[in-house]
C-alpha positions, -999 to 999 in steps of 0.1 A, spaced: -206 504 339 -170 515 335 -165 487 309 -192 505 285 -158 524 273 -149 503 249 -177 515 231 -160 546 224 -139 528 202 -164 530 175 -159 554 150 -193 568 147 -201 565 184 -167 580 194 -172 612 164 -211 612 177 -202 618 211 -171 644 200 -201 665 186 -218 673 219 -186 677 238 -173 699 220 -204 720 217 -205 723 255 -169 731 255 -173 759 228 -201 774 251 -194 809 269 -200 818 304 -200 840 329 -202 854 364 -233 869 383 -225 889 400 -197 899 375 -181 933 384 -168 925 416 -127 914 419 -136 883 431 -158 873 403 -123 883 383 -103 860 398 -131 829 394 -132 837 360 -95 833 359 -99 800 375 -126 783 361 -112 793 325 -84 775 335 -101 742 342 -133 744 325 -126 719 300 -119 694 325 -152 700 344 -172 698 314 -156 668 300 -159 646 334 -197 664 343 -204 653 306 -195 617 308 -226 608 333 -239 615 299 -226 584 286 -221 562 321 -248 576 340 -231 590 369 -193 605 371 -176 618 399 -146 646 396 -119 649 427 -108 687 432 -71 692 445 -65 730 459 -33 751 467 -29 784 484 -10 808 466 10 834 478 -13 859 483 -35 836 506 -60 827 478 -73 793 477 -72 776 441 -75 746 422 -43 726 419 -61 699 397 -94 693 391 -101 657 373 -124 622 367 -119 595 392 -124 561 385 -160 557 389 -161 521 398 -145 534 432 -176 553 440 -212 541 446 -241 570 447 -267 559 472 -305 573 465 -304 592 499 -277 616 480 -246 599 497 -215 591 477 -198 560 485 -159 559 480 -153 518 475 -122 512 460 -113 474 446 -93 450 468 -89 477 500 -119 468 517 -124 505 525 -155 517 524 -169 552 536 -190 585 526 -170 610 513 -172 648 513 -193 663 482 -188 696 494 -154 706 483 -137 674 477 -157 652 455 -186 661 431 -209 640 417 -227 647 384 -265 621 377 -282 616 346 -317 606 351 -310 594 383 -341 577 403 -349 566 439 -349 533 423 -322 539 402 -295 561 420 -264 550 393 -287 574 369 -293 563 330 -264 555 308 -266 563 269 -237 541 261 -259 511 276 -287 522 251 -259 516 226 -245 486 233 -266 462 209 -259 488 183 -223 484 189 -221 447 186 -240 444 156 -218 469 138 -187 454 148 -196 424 142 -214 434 106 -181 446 96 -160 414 107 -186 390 86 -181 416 60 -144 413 66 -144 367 59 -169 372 32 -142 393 12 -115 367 21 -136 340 15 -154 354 -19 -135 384 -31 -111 371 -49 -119 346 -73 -115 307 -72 -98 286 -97 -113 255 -106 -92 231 -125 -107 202 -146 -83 177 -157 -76 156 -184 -46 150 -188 -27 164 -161 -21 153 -125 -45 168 -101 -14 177 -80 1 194 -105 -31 211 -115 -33 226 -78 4 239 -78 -6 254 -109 -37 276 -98 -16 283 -66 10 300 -87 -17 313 -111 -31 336 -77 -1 353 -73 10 354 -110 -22 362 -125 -4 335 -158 -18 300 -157 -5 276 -184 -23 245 -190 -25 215 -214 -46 218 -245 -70 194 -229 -77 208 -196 -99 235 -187 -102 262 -155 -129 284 -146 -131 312 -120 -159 306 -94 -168 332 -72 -199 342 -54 -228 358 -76 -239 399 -66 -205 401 -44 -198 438 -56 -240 439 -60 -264 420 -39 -245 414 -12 -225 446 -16 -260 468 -13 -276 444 18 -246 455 43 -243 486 28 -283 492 38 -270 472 70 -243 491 80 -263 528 71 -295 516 94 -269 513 119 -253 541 122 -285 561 115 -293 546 148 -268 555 164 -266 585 155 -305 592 169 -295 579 198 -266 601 203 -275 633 185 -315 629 185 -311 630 147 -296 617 117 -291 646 93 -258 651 107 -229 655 79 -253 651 50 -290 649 38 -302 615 35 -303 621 -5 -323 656 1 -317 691 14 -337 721 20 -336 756 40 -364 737 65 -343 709 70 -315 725 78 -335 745 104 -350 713 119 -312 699 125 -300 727 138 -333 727 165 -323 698 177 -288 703 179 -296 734 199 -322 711 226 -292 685 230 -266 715 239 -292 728 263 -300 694 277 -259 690 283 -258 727 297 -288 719 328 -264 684 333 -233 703 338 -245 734 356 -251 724 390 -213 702 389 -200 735 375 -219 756 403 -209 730 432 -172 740 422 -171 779 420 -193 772 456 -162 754 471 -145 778 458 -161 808 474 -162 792 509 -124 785 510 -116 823 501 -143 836 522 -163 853 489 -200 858 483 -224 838 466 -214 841 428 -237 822 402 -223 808 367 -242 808 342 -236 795 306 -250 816 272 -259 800 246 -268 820 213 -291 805 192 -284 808 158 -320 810 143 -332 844 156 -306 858 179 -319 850 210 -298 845 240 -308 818 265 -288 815 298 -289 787 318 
């Protein structure tokens, strides 16, 4: 599943997938209980690495299941922090539908169950009994990808092959050699000079800025309408599709609002399973995190 990356490379997958990120990251949180010191000093914390847990807890998004490793140092005070908090490899890991985490790494022949307590932490998308990887979206994708890409590199030889126009040279009393040398030059030099006698015509291929133009234009727009429903759930994302209204705009922003609280349940309990490891080490009480997210429609203030 690791090799589903490249599809990031697209343009409209990659800025698709941007679009959720960084409404998760631009999501507030906070503590519960949040006036005690300790609930301070996580806040201090998981500021500091918050982008890093929501980034890598997002990706099982795209790959189905991601697993983050957690690093801690003890300061000088005695309290126990996060030295580095980040994505491992997930090829080295196997999640087994009993809840177990296998660390596999290639070409070692190790192979054991690792700690998801305070060392590793596992974040599932859809993830069955049957299916214990979880559901990747970039998998959903992939057909999608390889039509575009290769849409564009057709599109790509038909504008070497067609867009510029081909000389043809009729003879009469000139050597076809010469003729040939002569249109050669002619496509660099845009000046042709011929005998009285002989004739040249451009050939080039009929409806290349218009029939063909408009069918992978209408090609290329299904596609990343597609894609962007798969990603986003919608397709009205930097324009109207030709039409606009108040109602419209209130529909996008709906479902913008269900994907970011979709991403917020996925990230929570990774989120949660951290500021837990957290507590243990330093000997706190139960703290709960929870993420706000105001809705822009009519105020409201949903916490999750």
């Amino acid at each position: 599943r690791h090799r589903l990356a490249i599809l990031l490379d697209d343009d409209e997958i990659s800025q698709a997938v941007e679009t959720r990120v960084d409404a998760l990251l631009a999501t507030p949180f906070r503590f519960e209980p949040s006036d005690t010191p300790e609930a301070i000093l996580l806040m201090q914390e998981i500021k500091e690495w918050f982008a890093e847990i929501a980034t890598g807890s997002i990706n099982a998004l795209l790959f189905g299941y991601l697993v983050l490793e957690a690093v801690y140092d003890q300061a000088d005070d005695g309290q126990i922090g996060l030295n580095w908090i980040g994505e491992k490899p997930m090829e080295w890991f196997e999640p087994k539908n009993d809840g177990r985490l296998i660390y596999r790494p290639d070409g070692t022949g190790v192979e054991r169950e690792v700690d998801q307590v305070f060392k590793f932490f596992l974040t599932r998308r859809k993830a069955t009994y049957q299916q214990p990887y979880g559901k990747a979206l970039l998998a959903t994708l992939y057909w999608l990808f390889f039509f575009k890409q290769n849409g564009f590199k057709f599109w790509a030889k038909f504008l070497e092959r067609f867009g510029t126009p081909i000389l043809l040279g009729k003879c009469k009393n000139t050597e076809t050699e010469d003729m040939s040398r002569a249109l050669l030059n002619a496509h660099a030099q845009s000046v042709l000079a011929i005998d009285i006698e002989d004739d040249v015509q451009i050939l080039s291929a009929s409806g290349t800025s218009g029939t063909a133009g408009a069918a992978f234009e209408s090609f290329n727009n299904q596609l990343v309408r597609q894609i962007q429903k798969v990603v986003l759930g919608q397709t009205l994302t930097s324009g109207t599709d030709g039409v606009g209204s108040r109602a419209l705009g209130q529909v996008h922003d709906n479902v913008r609002m269900d994907k970011l609280k979709s991403d917020i349940r996925l990230v929570t309990p990774t989120l949660q399973a951290v500021v837990d490891a957290l507590c243990t080490l330093n000997g706190w009480g139960e703290h709960k995190v929870m993420l706000l997210l105001n809705h822009l429609g009519d105020g409201k203030r949903f916490m999750r």
